[in-house]
KELONU-346288 format. One record per atom (N, C-alpha, C): residue number from 1; chain; atom name; x, y, z. Coordinates in steps of 0.2 Angstrom, whole numbers, padded with zeros to 4 digits. Layout:
<tivexs>
(tivex NUM,'A','CA',(X,Y,Z)),
...
</tivexs>
This chain:
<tivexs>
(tivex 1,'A','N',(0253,0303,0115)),
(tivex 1,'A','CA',(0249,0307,0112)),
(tivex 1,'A','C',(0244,0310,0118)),
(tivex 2,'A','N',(0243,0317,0119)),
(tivex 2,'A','CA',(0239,0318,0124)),
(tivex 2,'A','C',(0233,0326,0121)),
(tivex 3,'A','N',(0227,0324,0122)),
(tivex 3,'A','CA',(0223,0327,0119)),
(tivex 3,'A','C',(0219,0331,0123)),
(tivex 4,'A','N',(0215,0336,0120)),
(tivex 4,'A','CA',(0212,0341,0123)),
(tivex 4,'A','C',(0204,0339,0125)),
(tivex 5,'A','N',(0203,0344,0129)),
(tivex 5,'A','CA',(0196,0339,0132)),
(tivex 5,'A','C',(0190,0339,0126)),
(tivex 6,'A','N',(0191,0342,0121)),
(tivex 6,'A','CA',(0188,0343,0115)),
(tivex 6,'A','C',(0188,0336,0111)),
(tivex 7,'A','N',(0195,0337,0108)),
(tivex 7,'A','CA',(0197,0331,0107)),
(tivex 7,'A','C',(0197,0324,0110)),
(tivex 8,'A','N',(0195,0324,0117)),
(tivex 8,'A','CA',(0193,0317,0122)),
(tivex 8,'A','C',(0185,0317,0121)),
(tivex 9,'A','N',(0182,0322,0121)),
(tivex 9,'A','CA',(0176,0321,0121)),
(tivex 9,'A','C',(0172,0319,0110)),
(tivex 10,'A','N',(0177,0322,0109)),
(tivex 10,'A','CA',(0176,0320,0102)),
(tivex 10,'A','C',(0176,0314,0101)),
(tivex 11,'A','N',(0182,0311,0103)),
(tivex 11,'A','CA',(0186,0302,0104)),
(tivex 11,'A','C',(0178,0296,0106)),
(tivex 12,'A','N',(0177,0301,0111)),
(tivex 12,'A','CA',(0172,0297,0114)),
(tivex 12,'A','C',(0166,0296,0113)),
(tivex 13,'A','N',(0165,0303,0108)),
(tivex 13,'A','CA',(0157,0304,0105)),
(tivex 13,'A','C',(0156,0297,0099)),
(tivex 14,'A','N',(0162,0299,0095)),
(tivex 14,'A','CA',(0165,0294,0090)),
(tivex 14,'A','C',(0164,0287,0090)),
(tivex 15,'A','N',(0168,0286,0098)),
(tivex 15,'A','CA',(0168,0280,0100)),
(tivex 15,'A','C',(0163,0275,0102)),
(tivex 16,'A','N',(0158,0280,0103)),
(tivex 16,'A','CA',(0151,0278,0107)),
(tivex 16,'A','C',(0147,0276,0101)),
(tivex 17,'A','N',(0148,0283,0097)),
(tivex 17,'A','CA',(0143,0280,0090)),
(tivex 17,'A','C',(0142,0276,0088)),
(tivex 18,'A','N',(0149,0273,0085)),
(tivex 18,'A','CA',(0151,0265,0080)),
(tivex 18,'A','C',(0150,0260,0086)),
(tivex 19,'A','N',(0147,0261,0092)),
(tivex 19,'A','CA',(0147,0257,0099)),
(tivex 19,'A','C',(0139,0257,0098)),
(tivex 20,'A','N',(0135,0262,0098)),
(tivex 20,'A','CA',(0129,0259,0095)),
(tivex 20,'A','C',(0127,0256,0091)),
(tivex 21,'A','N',(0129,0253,0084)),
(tivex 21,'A','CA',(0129,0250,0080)),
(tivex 21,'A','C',(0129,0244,0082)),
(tivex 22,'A','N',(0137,0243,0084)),
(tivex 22,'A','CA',(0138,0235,0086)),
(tivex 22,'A','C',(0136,0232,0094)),
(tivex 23,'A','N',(0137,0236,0099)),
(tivex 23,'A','CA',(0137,0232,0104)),
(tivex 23,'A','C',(0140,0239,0110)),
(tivex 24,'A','N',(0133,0242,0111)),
(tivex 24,'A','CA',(0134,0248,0116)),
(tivex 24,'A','C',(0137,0251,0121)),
(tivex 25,'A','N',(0137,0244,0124)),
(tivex 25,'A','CA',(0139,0245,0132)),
(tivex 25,'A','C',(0147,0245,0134)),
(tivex 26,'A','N',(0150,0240,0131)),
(tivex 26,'A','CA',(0156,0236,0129)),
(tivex 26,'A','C',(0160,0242,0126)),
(tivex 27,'A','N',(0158,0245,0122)),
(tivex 27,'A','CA',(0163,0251,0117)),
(tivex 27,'A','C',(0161,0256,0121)),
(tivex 28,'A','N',(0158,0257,0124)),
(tivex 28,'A','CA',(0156,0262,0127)),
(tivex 28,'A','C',(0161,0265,0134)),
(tivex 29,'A','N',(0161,0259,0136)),
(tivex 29,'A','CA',(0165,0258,0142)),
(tivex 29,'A','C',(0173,0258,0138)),
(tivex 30,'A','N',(0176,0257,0132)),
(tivex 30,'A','CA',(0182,0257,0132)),
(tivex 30,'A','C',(0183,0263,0131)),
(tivex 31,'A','N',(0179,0266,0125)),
(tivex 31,'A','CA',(0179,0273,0125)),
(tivex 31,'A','C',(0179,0279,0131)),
(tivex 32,'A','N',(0177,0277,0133)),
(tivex 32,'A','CA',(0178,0281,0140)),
(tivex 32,'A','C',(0186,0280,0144)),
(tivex 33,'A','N',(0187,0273,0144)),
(tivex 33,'A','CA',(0196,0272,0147)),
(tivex 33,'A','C',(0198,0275,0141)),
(tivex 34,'A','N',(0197,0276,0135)),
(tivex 34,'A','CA',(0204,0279,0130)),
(tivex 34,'A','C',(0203,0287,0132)),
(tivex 35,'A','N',(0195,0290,0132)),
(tivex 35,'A','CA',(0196,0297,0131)),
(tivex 35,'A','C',(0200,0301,0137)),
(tivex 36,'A','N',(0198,0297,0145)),
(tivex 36,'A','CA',(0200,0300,0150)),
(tivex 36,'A','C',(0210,0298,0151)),
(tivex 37,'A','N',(0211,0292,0149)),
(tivex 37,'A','CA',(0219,0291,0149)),
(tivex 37,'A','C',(0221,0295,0142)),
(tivex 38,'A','N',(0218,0297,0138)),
(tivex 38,'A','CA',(0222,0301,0131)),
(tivex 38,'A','C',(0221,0309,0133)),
(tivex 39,'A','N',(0219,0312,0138)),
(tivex 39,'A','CA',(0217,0316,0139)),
(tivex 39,'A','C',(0222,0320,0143)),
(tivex 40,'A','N',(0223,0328,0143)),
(tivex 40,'A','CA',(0228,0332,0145)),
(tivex 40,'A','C',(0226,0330,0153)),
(tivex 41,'A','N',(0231,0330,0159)),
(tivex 41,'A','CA',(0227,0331,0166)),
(tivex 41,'A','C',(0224,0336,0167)),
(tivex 42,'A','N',(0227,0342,0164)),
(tivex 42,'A','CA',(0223,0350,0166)),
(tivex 42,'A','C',(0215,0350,0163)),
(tivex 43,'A','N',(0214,0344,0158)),
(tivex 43,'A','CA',(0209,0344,0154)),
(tivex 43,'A','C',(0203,0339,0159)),
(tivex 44,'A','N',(0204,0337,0165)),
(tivex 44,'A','CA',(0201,0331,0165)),
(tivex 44,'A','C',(0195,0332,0169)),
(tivex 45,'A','N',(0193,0337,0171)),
(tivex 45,'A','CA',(0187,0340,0176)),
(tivex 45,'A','C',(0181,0342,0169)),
(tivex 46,'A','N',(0182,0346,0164)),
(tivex 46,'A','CA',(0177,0345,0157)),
(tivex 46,'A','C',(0175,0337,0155)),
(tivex 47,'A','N',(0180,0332,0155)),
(tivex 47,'A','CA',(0178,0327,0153)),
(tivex 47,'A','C',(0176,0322,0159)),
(tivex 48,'A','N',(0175,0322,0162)),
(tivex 48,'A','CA',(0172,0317,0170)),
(tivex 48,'A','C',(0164,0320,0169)),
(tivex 49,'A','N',(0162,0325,0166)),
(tivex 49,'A','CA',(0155,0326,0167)),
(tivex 49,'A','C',(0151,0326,0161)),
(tivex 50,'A','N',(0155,0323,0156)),
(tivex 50,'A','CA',(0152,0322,0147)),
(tivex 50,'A','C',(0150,0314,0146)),
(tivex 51,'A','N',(0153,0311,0149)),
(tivex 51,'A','CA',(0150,0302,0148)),
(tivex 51,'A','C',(0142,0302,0147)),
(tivex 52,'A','N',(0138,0303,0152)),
(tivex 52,'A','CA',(0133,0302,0152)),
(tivex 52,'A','C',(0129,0306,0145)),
(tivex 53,'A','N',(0132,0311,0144)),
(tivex 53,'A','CA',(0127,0315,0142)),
(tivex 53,'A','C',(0130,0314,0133)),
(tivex 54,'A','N',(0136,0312,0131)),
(tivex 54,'A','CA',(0137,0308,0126)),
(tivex 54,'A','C',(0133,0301,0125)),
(tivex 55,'A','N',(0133,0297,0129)),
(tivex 55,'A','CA',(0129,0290,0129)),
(tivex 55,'A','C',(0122,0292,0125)),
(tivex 56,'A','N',(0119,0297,0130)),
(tivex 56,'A','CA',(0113,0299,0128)),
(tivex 56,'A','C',(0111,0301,0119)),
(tivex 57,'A','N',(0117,0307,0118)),
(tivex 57,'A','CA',(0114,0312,0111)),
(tivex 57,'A','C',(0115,0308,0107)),
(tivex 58,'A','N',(0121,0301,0107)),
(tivex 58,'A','CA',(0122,0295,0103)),
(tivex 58,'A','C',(0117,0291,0102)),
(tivex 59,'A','N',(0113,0289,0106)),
(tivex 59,'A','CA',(0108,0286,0108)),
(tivex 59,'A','C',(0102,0288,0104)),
(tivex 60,'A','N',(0103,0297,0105)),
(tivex 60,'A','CA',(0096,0299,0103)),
(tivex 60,'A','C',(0097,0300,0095)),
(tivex 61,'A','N',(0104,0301,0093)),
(tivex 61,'A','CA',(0106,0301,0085)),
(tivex 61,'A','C',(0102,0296,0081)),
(tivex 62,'A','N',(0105,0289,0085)),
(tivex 62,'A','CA',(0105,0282,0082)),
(tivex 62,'A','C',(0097,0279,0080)),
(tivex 63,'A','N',(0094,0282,0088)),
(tivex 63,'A','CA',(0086,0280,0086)),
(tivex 63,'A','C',(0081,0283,0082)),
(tivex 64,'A','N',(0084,0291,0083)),
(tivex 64,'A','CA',(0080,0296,0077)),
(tivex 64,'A','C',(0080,0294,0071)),
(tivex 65,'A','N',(0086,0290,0068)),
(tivex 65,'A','CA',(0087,0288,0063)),
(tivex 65,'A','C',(0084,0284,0060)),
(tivex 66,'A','N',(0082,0278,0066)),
(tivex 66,'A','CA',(0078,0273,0066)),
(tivex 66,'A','C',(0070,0274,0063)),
(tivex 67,'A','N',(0068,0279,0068)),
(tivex 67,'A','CA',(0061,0279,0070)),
(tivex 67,'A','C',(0060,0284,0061)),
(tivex 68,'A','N',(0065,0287,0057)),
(tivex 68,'A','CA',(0064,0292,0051)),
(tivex 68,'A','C',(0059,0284,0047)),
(tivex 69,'A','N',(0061,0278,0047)),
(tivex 69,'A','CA',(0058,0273,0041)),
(tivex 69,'A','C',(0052,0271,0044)),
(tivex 70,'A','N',(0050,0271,0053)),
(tivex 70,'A','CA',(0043,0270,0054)),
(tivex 70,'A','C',(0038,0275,0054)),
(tivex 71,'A','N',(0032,0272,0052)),
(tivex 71,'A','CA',(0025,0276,0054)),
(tivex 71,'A','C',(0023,0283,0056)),
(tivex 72,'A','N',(0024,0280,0065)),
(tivex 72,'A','CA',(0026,0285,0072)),
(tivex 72,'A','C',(0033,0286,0074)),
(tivex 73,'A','N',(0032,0292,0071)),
(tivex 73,'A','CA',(0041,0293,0073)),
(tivex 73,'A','C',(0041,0294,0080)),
(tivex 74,'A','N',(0039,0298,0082)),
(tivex 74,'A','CA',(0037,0299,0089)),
(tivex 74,'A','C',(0036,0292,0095)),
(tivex 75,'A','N',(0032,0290,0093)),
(tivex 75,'A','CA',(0030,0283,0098)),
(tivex 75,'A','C',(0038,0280,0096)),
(tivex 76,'A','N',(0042,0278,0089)),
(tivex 76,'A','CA',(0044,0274,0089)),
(tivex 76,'A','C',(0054,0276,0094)),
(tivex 77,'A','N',(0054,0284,0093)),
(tivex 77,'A','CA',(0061,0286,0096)),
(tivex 77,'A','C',(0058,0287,0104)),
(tivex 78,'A','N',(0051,0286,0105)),
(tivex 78,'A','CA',(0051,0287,0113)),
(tivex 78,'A','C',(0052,0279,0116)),
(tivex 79,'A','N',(0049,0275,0111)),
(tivex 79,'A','CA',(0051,0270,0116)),
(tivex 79,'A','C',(0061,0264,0113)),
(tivex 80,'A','N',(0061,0268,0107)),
(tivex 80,'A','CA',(0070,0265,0107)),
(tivex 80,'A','C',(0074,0268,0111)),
(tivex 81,'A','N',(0073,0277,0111)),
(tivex 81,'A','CA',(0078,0279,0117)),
(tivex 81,'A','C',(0076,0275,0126)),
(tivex 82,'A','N',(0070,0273,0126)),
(tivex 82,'A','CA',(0070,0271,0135)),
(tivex 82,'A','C',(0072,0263,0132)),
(tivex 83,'A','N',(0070,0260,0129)),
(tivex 83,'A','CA',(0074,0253,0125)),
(tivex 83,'A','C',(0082,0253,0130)),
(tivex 84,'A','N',(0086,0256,0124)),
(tivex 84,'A','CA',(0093,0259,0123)),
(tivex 84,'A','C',(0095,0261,0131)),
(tivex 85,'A','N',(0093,0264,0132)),
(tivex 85,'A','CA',(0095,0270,0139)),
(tivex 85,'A','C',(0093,0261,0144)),
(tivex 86,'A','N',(0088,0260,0145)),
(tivex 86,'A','CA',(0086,0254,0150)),
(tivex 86,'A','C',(0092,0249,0151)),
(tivex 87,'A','N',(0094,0246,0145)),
(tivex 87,'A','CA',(0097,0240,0144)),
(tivex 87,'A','C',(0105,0241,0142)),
(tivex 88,'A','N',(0107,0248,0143)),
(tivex 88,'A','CA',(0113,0250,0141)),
(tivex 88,'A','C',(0114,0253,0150)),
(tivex 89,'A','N',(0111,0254,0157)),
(tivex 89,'A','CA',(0111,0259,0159)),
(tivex 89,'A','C',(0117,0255,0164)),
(tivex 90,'A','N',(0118,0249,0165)),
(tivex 90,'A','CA',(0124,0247,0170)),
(tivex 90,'A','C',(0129,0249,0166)),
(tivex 91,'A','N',(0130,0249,0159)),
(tivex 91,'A','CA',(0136,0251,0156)),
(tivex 91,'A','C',(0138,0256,0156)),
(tivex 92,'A','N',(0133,0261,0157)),
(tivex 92,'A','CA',(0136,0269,0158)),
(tivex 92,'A','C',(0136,0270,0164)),
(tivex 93,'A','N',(0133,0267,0168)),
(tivex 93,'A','CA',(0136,0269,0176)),
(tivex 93,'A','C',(0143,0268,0178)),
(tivex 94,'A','N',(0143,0261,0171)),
(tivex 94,'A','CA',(0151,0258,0175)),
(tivex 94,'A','C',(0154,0262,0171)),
(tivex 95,'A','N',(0154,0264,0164)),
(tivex 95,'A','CA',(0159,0269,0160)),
(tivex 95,'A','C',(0161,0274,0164)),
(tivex 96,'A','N',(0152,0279,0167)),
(tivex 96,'A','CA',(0154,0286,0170)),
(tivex 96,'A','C',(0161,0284,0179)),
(tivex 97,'A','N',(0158,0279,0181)),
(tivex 97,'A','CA',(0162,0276,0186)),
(tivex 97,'A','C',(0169,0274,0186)),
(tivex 98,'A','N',(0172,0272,0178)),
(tivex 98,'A','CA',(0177,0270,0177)),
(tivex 98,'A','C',(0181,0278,0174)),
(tivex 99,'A','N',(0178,0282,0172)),
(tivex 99,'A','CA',(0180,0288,0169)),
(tivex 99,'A','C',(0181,0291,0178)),
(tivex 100,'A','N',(0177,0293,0183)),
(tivex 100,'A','CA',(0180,0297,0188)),
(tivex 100,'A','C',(0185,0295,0192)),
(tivex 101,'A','N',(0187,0286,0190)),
(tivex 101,'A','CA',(0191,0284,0196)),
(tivex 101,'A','C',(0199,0284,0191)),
(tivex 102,'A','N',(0199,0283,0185)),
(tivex 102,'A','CA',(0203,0285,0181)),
(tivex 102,'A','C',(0208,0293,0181)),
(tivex 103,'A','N',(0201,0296,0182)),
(tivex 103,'A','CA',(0201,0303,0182)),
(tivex 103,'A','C',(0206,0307,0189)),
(tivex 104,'A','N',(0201,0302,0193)),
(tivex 104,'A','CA',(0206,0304,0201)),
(tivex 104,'A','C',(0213,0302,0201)),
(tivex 105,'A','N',(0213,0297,0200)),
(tivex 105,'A','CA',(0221,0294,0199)),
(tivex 105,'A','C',(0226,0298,0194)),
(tivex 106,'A','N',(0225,0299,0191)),
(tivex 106,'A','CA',(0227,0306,0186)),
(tivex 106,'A','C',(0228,0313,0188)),
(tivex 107,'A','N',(0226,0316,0193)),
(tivex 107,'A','CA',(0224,0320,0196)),
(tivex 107,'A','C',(0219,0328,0197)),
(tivex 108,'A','N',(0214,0323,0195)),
(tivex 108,'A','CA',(0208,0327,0195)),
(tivex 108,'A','C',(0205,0331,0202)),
(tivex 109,'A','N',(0206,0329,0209)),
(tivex 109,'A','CA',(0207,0333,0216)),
(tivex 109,'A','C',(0211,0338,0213)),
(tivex 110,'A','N',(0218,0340,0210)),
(tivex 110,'A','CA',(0220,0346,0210)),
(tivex 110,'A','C',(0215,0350,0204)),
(tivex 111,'A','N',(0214,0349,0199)),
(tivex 111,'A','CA',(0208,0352,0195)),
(tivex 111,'A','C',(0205,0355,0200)),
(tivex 112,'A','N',(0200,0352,0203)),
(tivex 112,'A','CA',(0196,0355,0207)),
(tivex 112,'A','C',(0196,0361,0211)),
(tivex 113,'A','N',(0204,0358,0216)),
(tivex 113,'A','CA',(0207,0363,0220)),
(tivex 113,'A','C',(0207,0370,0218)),
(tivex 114,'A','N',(0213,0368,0210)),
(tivex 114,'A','CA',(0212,0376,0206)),
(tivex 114,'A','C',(0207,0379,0205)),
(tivex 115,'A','N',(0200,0376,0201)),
(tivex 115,'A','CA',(0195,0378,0202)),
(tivex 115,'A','C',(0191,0383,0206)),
(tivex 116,'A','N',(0193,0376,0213)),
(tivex 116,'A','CA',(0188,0381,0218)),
(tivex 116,'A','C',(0193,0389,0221)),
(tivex 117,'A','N',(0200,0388,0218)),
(tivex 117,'A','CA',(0205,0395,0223)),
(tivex 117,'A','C',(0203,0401,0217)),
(tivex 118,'A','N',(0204,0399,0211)),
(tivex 118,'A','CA',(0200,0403,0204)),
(tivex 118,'A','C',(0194,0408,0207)),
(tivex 119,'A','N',(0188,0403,0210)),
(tivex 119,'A','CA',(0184,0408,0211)),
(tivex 119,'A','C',(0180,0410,0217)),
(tivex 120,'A','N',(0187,0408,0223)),
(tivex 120,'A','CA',(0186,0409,0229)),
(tivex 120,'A','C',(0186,0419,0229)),
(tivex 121,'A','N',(0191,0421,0227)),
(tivex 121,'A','CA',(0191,0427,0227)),
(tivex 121,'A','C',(0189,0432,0222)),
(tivex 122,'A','N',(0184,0429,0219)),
(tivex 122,'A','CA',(0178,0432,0216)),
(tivex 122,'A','C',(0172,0435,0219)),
(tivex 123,'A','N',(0175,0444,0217)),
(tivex 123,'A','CA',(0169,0446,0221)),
(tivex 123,'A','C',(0165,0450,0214)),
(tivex 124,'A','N',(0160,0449,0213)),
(tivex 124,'A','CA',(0155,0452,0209)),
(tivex 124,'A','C',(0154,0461,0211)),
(tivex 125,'A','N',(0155,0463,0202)),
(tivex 125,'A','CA',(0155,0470,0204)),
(tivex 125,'A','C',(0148,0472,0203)),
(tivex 126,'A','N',(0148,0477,0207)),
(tivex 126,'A','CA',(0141,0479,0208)),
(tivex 126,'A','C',(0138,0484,0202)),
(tivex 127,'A','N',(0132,0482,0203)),
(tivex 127,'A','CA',(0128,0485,0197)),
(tivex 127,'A','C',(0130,0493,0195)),
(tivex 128,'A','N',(0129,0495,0191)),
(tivex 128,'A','CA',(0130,0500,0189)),
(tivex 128,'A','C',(0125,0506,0183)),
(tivex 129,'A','N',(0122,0510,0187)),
(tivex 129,'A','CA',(0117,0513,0183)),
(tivex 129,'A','C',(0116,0516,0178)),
(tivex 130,'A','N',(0113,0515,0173)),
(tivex 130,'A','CA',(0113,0519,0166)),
(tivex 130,'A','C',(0110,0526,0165)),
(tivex 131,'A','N',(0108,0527,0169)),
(tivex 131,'A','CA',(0108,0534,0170)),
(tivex 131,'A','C',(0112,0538,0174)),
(tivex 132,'A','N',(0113,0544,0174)),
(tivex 132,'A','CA',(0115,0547,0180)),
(tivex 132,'A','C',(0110,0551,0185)),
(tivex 133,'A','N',(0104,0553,0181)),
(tivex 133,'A','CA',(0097,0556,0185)),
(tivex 133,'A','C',(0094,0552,0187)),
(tivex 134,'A','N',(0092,0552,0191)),
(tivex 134,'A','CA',(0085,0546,0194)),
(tivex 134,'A','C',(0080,0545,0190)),
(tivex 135,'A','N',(0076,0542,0189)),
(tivex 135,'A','CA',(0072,0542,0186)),
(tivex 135,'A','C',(0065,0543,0190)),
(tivex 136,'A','N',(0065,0544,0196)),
(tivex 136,'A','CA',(0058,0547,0199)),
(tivex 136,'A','C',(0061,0555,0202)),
(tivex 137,'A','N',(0055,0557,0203)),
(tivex 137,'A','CA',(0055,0563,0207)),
(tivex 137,'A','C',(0051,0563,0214)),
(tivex 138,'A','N',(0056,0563,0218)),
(tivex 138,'A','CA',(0057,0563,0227)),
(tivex 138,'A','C',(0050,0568,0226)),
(tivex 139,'A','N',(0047,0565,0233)),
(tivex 139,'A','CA',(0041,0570,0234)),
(tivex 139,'A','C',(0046,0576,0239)),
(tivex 140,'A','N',(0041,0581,0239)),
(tivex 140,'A','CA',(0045,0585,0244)),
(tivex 140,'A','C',(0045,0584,0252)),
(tivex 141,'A','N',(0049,0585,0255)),
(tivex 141,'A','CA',(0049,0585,0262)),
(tivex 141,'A','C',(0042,0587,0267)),
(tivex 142,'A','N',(0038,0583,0269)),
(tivex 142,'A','CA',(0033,0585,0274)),
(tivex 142,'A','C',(0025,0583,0269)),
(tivex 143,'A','N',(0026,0582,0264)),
(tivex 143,'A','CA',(0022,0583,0260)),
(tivex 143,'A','C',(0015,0576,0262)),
(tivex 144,'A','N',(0017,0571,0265)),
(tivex 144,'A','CA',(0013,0567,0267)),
(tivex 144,'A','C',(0014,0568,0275)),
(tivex 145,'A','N',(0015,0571,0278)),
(tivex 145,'A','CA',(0016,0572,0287)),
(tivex 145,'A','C',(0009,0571,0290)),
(tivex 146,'A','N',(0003,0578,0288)),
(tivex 146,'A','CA',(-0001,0580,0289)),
(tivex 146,'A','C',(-0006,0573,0291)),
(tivex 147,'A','N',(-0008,0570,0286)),
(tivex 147,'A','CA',(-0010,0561,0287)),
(tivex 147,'A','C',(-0006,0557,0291)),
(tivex 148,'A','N',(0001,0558,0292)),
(tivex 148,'A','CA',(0002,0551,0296)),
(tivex 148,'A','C',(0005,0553,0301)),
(tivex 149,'A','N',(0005,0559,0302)),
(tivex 149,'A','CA',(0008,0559,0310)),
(tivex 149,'A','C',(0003,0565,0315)),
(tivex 150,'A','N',(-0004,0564,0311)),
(tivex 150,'A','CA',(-0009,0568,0314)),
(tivex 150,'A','C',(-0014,0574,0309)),
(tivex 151,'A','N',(-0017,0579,0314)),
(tivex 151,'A','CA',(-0021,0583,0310)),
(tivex 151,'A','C',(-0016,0589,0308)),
(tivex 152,'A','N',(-0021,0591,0303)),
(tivex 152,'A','CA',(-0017,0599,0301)),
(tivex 152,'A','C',(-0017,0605,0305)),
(tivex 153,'A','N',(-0014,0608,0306)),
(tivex 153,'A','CA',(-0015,0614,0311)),
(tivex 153,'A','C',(-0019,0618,0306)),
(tivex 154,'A','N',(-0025,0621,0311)),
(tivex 154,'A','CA',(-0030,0626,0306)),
(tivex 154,'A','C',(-0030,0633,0311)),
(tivex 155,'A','N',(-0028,0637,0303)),
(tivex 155,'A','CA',(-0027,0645,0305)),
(tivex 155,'A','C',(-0032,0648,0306)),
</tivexs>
């Protein structure tokens, strides 16, 4: 079964969530081996840059959630998300680190490659004006001379 990076990022948003519940670090890092090996190869460049930032909105789901039944909602999801994030943060480095090495092996250098040949020969078209009349009017020829390249001739 091989899944779109939609679906891998899905897999692992999922996977991450029910991992905040029970034991974060641990499901988080399998989640990560299942979404990047269940994943298309063509698809593996979108997913090698989503770990981190799913740990995170999971995180932030989880404690919003928390912090709705206390007092200071604010005091209380500013210090669960640094909580969570602090004491979770060797396991997203090892998840985001076991996703890119995953990911290369798989063949994520040619991703790139295409990538970079894609928009090597990309040349941006030039702007193009919505009028066809200027919108100023040119002073006339000589009109400032007088002043800058000396006196007027007097008749």
């Amino acid at each position: 079964m091989k899944l779109t990076a939609r679906g891998a990022v899905t897999l692992l948003f999922v996977t991450t969530l029910l991992g905040q519940l029970i034991a974060p670090g641990p499901i988080f890092l399998l989640g990560c081996a299942a979404a990047v090996t269940l994943v298309n190869p063509r698809d593996l460049l979108p997913l090698v840059v989503t770990p981190p930032l799913i740990f995170f909105l999971t995180a932030l789901f989880i404690e919003s959630v928390r912090a709705l039944r206390t007092a200071s909602f604010l005091q209380s999801l500013a210090l669960g998300l640094f909580t969570i994030l602090s004491a979770a943060a060797p396991w997203l480095l090892a998840g985001s680190a076991l996703t890119l090495a995953i990911a290369w092996y798989r063949g994520l250098p040619t991703n790139i490659r295409t990538l970079r040949l894609a928009h090597a020969h990309r040349v941006p078209k030039p702007r193009q004006s919505r009028e066809t009349t200027p919108t100023y009017a040119a002073e006339p020829e000589g009109y400032f001379e007088p002043r800058l390249y000396g006196s007027t001739k007097e008749d």
